[in-house]
SEFILO-579786 format. One line per 2 residues: number of its first residue (from 1); their letters; for each residue x, y, z of C-alpha. Coordinates in pm, 1 decimal. Each point is the difference from the previous one (the first is absolute). Example, Ala and Ser with C-alpha at 12.3 -4.5 7.8 and 13.67 -1.06 7.14 Angstrom:
% SEFILO-579786
1 = as = 1230.0 -450.0 780.0; 137.0 344.0 -66.0;
END
This chain:
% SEFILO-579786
1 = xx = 2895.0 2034.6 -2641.8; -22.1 383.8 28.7;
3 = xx = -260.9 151.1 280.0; 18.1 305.2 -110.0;
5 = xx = -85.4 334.0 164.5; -200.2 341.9 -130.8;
7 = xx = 143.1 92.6 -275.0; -30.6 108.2 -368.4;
9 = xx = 49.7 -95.3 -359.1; -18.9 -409.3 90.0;
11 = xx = -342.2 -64.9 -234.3; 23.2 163.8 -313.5;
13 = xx = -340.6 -3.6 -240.3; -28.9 -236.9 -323.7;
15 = xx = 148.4 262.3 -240.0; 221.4 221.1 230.9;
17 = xx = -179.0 254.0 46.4; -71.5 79.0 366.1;
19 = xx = 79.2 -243.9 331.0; -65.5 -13.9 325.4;
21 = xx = 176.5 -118.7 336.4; -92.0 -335.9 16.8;
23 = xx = -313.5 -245.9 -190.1; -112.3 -175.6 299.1;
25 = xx = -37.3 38.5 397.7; -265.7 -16.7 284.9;
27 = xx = -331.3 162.4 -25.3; -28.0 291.0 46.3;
29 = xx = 251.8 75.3 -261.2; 79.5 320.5 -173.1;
31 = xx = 174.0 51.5 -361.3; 155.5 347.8 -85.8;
33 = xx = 57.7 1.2 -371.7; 343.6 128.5 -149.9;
35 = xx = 16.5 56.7 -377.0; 302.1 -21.2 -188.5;
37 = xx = 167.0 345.8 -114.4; -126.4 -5.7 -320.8;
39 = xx = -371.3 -19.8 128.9; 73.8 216.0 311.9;
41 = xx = -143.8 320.2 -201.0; -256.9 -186.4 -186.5;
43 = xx = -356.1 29.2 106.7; -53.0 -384.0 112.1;
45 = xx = -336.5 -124.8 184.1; -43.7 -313.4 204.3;
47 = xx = -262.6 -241.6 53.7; 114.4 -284.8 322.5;
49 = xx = -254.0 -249.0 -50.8; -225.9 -176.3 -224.4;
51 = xx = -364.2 307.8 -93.0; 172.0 238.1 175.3;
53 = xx = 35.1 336.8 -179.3; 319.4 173.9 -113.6;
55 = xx = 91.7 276.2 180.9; 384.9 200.2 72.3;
57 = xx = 34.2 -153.4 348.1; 326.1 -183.3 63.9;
59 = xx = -61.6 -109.6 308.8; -253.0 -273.6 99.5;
61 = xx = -39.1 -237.6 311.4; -165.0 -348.2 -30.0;
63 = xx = -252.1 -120.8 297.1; -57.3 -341.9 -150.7;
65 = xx = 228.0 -252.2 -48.1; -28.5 -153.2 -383.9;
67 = xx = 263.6 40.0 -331.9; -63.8 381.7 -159.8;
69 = xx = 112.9 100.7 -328.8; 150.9 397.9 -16.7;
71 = xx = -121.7 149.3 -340.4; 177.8 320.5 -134.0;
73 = xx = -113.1 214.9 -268.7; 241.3 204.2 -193.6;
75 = xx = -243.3 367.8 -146.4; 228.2 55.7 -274.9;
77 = xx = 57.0 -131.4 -390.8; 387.1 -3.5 -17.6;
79 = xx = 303.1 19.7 201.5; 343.4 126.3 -36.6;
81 = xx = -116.1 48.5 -359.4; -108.3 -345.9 -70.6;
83 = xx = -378.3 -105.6 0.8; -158.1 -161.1 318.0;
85 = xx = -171.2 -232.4 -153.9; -96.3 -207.2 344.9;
87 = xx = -88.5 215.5 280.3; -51.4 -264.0 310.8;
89 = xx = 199.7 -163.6 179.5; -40.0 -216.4 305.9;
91 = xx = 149.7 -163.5 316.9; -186.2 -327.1 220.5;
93 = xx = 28.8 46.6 361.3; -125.1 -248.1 258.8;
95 = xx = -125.9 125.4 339.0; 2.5 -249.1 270.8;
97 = xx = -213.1 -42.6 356.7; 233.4 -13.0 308.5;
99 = xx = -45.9 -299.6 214.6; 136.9 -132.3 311.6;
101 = xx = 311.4 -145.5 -97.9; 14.1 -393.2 119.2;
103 = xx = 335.6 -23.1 264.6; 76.1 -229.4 243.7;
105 = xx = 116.9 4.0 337.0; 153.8 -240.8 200.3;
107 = xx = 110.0 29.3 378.4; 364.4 -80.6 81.6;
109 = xx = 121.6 -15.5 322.1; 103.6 402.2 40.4;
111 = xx = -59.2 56.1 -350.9; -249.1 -20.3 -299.1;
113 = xx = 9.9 -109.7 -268.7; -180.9 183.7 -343.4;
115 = xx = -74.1 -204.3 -306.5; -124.8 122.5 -344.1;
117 = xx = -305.7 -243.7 -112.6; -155.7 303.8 -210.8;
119 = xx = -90.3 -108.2 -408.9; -149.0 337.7 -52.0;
121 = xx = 231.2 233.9 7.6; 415.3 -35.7 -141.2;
123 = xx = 125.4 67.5 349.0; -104.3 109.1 357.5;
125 = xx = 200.8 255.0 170.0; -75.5 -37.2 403.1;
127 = xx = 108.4 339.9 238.9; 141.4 -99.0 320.3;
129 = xx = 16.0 383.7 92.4; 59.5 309.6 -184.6;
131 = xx = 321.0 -86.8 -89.8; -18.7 -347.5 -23.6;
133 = xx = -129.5 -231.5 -288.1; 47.0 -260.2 -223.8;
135 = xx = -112.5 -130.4 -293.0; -91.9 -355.7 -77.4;
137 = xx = -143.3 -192.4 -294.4; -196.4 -303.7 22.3;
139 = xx = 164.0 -294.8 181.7; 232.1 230.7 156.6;
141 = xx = 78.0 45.0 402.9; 132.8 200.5 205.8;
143 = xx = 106.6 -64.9 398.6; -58.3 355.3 235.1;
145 = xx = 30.4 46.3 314.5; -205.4 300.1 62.1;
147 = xx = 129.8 325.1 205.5; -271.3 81.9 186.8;
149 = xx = -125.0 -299.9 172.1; -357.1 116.8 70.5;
151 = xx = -61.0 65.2 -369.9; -283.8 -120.6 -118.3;
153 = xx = 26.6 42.1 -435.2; 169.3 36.1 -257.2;
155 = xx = -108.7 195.5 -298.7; -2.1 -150.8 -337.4;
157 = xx = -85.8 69.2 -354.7; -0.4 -169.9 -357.2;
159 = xx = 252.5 75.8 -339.5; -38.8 -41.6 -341.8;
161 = xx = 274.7 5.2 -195.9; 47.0 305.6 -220.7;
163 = xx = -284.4 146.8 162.3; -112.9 279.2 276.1;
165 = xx = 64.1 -66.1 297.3; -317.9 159.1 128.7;
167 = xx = -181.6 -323.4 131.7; -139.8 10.0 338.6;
169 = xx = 195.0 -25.2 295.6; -195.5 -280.7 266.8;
171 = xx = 100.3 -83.7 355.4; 95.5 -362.8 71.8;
173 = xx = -106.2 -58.7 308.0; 290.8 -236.4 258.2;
175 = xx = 18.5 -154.8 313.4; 198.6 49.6 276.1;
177 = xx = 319.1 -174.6 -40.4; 27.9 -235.7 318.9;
179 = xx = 65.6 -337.7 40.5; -90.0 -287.3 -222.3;
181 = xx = -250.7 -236.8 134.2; -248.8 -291.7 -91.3;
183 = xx = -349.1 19.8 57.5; -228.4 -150.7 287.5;
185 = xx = -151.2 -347.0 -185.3; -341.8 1.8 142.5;
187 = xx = -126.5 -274.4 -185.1; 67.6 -259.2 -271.7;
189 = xx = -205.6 -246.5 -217.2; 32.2 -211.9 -286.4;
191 = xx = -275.8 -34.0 -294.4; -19.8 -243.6 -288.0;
193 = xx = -37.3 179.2 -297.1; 15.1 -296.8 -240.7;
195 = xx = 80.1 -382.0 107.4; 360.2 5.7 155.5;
197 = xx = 20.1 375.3 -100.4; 13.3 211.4 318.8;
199 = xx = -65.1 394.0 103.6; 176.4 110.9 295.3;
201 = xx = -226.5 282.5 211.3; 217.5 234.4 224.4;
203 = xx = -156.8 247.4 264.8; 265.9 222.6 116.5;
205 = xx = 27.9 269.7 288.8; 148.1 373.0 -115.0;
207 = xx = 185.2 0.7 -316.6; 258.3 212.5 -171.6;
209 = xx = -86.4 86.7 -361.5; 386.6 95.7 -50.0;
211 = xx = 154.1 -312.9 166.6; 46.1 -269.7 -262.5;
213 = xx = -113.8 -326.9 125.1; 12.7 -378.7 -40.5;
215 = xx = -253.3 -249.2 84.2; 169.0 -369.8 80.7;
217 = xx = -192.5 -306.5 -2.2; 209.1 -266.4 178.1;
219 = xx = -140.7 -398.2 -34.7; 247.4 -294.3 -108.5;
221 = xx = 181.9 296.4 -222.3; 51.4 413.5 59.5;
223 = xx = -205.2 222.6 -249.5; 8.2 328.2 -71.7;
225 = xx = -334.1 40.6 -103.4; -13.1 378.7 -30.8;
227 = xx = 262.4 253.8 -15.6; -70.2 435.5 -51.4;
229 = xx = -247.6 238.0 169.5; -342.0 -69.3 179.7;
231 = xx = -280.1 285.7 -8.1; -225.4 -164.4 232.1;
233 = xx = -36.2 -183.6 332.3; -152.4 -306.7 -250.9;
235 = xx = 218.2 -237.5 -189.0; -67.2 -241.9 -276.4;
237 = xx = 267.4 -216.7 -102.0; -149.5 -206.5 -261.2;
239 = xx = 159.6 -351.8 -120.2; 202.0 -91.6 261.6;
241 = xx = 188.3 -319.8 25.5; -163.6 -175.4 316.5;
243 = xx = -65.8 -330.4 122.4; -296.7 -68.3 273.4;
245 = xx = 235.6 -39.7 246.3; 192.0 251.9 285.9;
247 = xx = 81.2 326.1 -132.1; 183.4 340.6 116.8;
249 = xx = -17.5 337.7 -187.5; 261.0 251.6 67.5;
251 = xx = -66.2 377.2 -142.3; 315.8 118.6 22.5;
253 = xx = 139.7 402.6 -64.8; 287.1 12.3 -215.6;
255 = xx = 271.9 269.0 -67.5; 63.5 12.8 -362.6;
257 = xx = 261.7 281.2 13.7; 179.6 -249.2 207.0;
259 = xx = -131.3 -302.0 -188.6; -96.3 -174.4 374.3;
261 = xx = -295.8 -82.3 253.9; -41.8 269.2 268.4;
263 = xx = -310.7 -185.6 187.4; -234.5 -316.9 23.2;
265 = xx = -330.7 -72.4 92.6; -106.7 -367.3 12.6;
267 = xx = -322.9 -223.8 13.7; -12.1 -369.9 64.5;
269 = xx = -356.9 -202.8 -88.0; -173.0 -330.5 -37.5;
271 = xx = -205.5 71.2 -261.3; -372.3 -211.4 -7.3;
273 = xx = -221.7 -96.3 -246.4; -238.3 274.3 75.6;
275 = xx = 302.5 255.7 -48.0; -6.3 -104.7 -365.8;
277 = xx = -341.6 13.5 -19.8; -164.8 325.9 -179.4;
279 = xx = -345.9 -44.4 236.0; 129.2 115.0 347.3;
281 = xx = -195.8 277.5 -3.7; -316.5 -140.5 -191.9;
283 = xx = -368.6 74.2 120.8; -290.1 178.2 -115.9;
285 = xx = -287.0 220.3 102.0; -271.0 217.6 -141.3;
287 = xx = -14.3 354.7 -53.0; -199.9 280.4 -135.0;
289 = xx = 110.6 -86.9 -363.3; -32.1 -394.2 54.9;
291 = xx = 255.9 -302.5 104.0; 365.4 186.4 49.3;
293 = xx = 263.4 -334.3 9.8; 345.6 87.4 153.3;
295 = xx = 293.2 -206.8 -178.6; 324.6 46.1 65.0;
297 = xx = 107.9 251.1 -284.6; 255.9 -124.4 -254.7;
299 = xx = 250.7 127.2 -259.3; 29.1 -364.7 -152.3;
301 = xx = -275.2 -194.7 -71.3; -362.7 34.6 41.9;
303 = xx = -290.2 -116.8 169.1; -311.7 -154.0 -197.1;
305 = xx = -283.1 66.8 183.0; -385.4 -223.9 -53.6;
307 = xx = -268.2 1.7 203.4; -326.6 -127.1 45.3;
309 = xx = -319.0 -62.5 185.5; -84.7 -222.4 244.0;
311 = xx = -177.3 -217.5 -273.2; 201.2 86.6 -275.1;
313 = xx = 355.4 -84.5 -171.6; 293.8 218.8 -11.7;
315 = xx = 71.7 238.1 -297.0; 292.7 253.1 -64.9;
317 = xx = -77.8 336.2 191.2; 299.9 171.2 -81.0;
319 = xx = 404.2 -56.5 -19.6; 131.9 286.1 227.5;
321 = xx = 367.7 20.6 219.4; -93.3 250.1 226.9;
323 = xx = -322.9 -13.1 243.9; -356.3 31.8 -169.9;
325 = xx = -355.4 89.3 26.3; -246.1 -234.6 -158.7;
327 = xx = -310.9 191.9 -67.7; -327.4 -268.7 47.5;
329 = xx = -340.9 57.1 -56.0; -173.9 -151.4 317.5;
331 = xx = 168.1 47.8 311.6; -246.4 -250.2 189.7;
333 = xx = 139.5 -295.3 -193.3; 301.0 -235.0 57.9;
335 = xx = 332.5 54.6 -136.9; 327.4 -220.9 -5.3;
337 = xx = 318.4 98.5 -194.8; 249.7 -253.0 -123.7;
339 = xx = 348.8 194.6 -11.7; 287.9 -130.2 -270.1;
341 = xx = 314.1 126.7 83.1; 185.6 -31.8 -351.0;
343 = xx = 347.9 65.0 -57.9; 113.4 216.3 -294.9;
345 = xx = 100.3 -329.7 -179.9; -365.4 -104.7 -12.1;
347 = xx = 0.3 -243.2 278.7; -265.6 -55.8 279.2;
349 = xx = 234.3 -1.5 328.1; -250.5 43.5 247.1;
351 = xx = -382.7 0.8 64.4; -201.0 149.1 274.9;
353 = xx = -391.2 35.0 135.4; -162.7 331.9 101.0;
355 = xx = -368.2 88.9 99.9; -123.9 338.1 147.3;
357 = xx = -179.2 -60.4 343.7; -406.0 -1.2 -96.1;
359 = xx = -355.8 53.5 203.9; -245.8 -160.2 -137.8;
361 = xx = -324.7 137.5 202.5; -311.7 -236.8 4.7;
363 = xx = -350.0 166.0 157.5; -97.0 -258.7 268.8;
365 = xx = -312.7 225.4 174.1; -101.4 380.4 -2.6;
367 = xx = 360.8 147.2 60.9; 175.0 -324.3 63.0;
369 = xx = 264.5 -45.7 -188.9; 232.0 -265.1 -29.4;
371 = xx = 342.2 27.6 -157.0; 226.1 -237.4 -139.2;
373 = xx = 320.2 99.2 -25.6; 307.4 -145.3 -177.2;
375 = xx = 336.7 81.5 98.8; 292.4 126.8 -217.3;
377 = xx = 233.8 -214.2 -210.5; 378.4 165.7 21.0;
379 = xx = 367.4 -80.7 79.2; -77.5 246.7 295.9;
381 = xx = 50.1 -83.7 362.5; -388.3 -79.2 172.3;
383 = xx = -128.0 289.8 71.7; -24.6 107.1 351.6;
385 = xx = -336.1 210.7 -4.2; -275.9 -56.3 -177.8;
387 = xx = -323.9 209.1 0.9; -262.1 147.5 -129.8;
389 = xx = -180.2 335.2 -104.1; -371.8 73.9 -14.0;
391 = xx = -23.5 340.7 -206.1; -314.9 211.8 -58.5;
393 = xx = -40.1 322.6 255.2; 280.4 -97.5 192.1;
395 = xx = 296.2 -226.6 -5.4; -31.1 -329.3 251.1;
397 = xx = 356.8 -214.1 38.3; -36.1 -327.7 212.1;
399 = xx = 265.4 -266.8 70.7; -43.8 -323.1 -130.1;
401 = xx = 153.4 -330.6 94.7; 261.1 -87.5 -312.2;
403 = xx = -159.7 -386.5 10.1; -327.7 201.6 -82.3;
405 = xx = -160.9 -70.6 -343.4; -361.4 -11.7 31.8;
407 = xx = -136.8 283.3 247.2; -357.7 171.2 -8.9;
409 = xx = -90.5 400.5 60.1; -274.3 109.7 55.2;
411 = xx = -49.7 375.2 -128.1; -139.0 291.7 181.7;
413 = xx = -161.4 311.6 -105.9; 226.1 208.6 125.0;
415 = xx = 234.9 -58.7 -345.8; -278.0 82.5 -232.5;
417 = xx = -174.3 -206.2 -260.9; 309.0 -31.7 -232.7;
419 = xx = 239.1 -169.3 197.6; 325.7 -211.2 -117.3;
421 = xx = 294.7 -182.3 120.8; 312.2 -120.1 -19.5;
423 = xx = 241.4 -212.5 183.8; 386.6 91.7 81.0;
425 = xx = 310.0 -191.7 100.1; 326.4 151.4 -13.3;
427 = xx = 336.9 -220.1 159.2; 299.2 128.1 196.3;
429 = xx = 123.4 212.9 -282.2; -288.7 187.3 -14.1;
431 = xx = -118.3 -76.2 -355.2; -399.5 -16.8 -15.8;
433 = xx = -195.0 -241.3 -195.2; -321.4 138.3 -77.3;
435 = xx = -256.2 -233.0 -127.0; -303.4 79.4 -207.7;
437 = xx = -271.4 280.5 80.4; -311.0 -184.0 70.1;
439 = xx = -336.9 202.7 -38.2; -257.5 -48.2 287.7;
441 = xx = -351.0 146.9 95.0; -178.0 60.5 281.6;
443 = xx = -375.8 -56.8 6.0; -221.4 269.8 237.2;
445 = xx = -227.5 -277.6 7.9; -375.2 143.9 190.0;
447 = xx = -134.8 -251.3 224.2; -404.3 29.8 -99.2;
449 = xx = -221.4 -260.8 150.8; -206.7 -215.1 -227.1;
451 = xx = -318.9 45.0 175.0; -179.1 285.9 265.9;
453 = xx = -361.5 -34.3 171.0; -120.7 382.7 65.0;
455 = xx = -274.4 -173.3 226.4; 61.8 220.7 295.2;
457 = xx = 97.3 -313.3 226.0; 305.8 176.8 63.5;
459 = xx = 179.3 -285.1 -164.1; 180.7 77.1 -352.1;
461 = xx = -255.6 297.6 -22.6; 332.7 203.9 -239.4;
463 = xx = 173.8 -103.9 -279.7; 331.6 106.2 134.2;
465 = xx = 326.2 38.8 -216.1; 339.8 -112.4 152.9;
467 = xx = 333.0 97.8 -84.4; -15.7 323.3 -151.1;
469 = xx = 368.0 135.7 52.0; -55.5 371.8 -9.3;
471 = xx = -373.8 26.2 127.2; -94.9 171.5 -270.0;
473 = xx = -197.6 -155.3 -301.2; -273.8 34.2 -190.4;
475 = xx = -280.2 -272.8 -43.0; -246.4 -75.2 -204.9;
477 = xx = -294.1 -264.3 6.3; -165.5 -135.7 -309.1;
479 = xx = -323.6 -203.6 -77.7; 30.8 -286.8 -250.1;
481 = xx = -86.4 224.7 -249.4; 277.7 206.7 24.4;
483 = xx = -249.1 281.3 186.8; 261.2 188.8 256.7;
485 = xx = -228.6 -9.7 332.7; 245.8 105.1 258.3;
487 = xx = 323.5 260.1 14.7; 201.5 70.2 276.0;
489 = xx = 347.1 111.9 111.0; 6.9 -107.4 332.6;
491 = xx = 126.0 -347.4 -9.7; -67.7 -10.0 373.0;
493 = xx = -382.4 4.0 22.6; -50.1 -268.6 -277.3;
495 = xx = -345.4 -46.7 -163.9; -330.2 -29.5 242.2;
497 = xx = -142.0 -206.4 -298.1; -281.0 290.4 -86.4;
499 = xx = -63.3 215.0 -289.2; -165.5 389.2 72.1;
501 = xx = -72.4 -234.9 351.4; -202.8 -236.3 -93.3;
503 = xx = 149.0 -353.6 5.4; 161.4 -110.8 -307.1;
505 = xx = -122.4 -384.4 -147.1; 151.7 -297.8 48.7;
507 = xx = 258.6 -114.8 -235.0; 324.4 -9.4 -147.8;
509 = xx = 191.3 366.0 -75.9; 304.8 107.5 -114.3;
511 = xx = 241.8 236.9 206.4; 304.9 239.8 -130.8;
513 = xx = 250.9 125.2 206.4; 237.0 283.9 -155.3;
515 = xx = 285.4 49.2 277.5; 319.0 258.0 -38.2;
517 = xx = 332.9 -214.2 202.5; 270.5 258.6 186.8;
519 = xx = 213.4 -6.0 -247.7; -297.3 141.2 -259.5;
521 = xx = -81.4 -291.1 -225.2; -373.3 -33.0 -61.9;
523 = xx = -119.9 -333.3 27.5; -351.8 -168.4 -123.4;
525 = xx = -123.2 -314.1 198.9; -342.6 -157.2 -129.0;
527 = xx = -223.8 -277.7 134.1; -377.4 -166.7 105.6;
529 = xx = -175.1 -38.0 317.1; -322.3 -108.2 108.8;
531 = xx = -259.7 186.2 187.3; -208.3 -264.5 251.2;
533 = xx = -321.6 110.8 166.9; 65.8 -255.5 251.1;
END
């Protein structure tokens, strides 16, 4: 394999007639056309690429990467006195992209090591310094210790053979060469991904993207059950060979220019029933967008997820393996899920229960309230505060006793009209379950007495109105007919019982009160009374 550099005369056109230096290289690439000597004093025109017009340039540079063909057109009938009968000839070049070429690099003790995984190009040549390089084709290594010990890349580029070598040059970033070691193991757990078929979960401290690693599982036998490069603190060995029974996983640093383990980091556990179990994390709460359920996400396998009403059956909501919001059209009704954990074989390994906390408010007098509430179904711990929150104007958060299910509250004015709640618990973690939003009302309810005597005794003489929140109003009185008798604004007075002063007949009228609250609603109250001489 030749990797040729700039030169001339090394693609030559269909017929002979011109060439150029070389028929394929990196974007941007530029030809320079050479005719033979016979066509040297021949008026020739060129067109590089497919619609483009002919014109007596010889030089051209291509942006884009794609496969051109060169046209040349000869402008005369006969040469060396014979007749030109065919005046084109042609040449295919292919113009490439330049891309990061795909090398490896492992950490040796002192040293590191460079391997060629690249499919793209026909070699990689790697620069050490401005004198130093090498080139390597696929599968091929190279040991170096590097001069400068604080460097931190090397520069490398792709080849094609036979071709320009003017692809672009790209840092490879390094590390600092230093010694080998294993990572921190901050946790482990084991999942069943199909019956008897295991994933092993690693949670590891700082890692070393350079430092080739191995991951040992150690039971009745010794397992390598992973060997080559992590990329993240996160580690799924899937299909491991494991018994329920007392287990130890090593992740252990090896040298492979020395072929040998530099340093080991090891974890003993007993692992549980619940540590095979995909519902450690299960619960579920409402949101904005309706019910979100937190499952434990999962690469193998899937969860089937039904749900119904406190009335109803179960029916398939959706198959997910990842957590998942379940939109729902009433948010003051009763949910349950039933969660199927199902292995990637099709088998049902585990089954779990989940229910968003819920209020369910029930109007027991004017304002009075009282709430049922029932607690969250989860895998969670109990959570250790539990309250709730009475929205309208303002925000109100009270403490509630965690045995509490049935309370009562008793709204106030000073939230509005609108009011709603919601109750809160969140556990030791500090994830919140959030039940349902619960709409509530308060009632400016006018106390108006159902009967006055305006007989001067001093005794009930008024029709007084009581509870008024602002003080300012505007009522009216009505006759039985409908005949508006009385206005006034100034709830305070009341009504002496007389029309343009004399004293209005005994009987049965209507009142209306039209009152503004503080926070601006208008509100209409309407009702009878009776008018007594006596």
């Amino acid at each position: 394999m030749v990797f040729a550099r700039l030169g001339t005369g090394q693609a030559v056109s269909n017929k002979g007639r011109f060439s150029i230096a070389f028929d394929r290289g990196c974007t941007p690439m530029t030809v320079k056309i050479t005719a033979i000597p016979d066509f040297r004093d021949v008026t020739t025109t060129y067109s590089f690429s497919e619609n483009q017009a002919f014109n007596t340039d010889t030089t051209f540079t291509y942006t884009e990467s794609g496969s051109y063909t060169i046209v040349q057109l000869v402008a005369k009938d006969s040469l060396n006195g014979e007749p030109l009968l065919d005046k084109q000839d042609s040449l295919v070049i292919e113009a490439l992209d330049s891309q990061i070429p795909d090398v490896q690099v492992t950490k040796c003790t002192g040293a590191l090591n460079f391997t060629s995984l690249d499919t793209y190009y026909d070699a990689v040549r790697l620069y050490f310094s401005s004198i130093d390089s090498v080139t390597l084709k696929e599968g091929e290594s190279i040991s170096k210790t590097l001069m400068n010990a604080s460097q931190r890349d090397v520069q490398v580029k792709g080849l094609f053979e036979n071709a320009s070598e003017v692809c672009s040059i790209y840092s490879l970033p390094i590390s600092t060469v230093s010694e080998i070691s294993a990572p921190e193991i901050l946790g482990v757990e084991i999942k069943q991904t199909c019956r008897d078929v295991y994933t092993l979960r690693l949670s590891l401290g700082q890692i070393d993207t350079e430092t080739q690693y191995q991951v040992i599982l150690e039971q009745a036998n010794m397992n390598v059950i992973f060997d080559g490069f992590i990329d993240s603190t996160f580690l799924n060995i899937e299909d491991v060979p494991f018994t329920n029974s007392r287990y130890c996983v090593s992740v252990v640093a090896f040298d492979p220019c020395v072929g040998s383990e530099r340093d080991r980091k090891q974890i003993c556990e007993t692992p549980s029933l619940l540590s095979l179990s995909p519902f450690e994390h299960l619960y579920s709460t409402y949101t904005e967008n309706g019910v979100f359920i937190n499952i434990d996400s999962t690469a193998a396998g899937s969860f089937r997820i039904e749900r119904k009403s406190e009335t109803g059956s179960f029916s398939l909501r959706s198959t997910e393996n990842a957590p998942f919001i379940d939109p729902i059209s009433s948010s003051s009704r009763k949910y349950f899920y039933k969660i199927d954990y199902e292995d990637v074989c099709g088998e049902t390994l585990y089954s779990a229960l989940t229910n968003p906390p819920l209020v369910e408010p029930e109007l027991i007098a004017a304002n009075l309230y009282s709430i049922n509430y029932t607690p969250a179904t989860n895998s969670l711990e109990d959570p250790e505060i539990l309250s709730y929150r009475l929205e309208g104007n303002q925000v109100i958060t009270e403490e509630l006793e965690l045995s509490t299910t049935i309370f009562e509250i008793r709204l106030t004015p000073d939230q509005g009209v609108n009011q709603s709640m919601l109750v809160q618990s969140e556990n030791a973690q500090g994830i919140a379950l959030r039940s349902n939003r619960a709409n509530l009302r308060y009632e400016f309810v006018v106390y108006v007495p159902s009967a006055f005597t305006p007989n001067g005794d001093q005794i009930n003489d008024r029709l007084q109105f009581f509870g008024i929140p602002t003080g300012t109003a505007t009522i009216k009185i009505f006759s039985r007919g409908g005949q508006n008798i009385y206005t006034t604004t100034d709830p305070v007075s009341g009504w002496d019982g007389r029309i343009d002063g004399d004293l209005a007949q005994q009987g049965t009228y209507l009142y209306e009160i039209v009152l503004e609250t503080q926070s601006g609603n208008k509100l209409r109250q309407r009702g009878t009374f009776v008018l007594l001489e006596k």
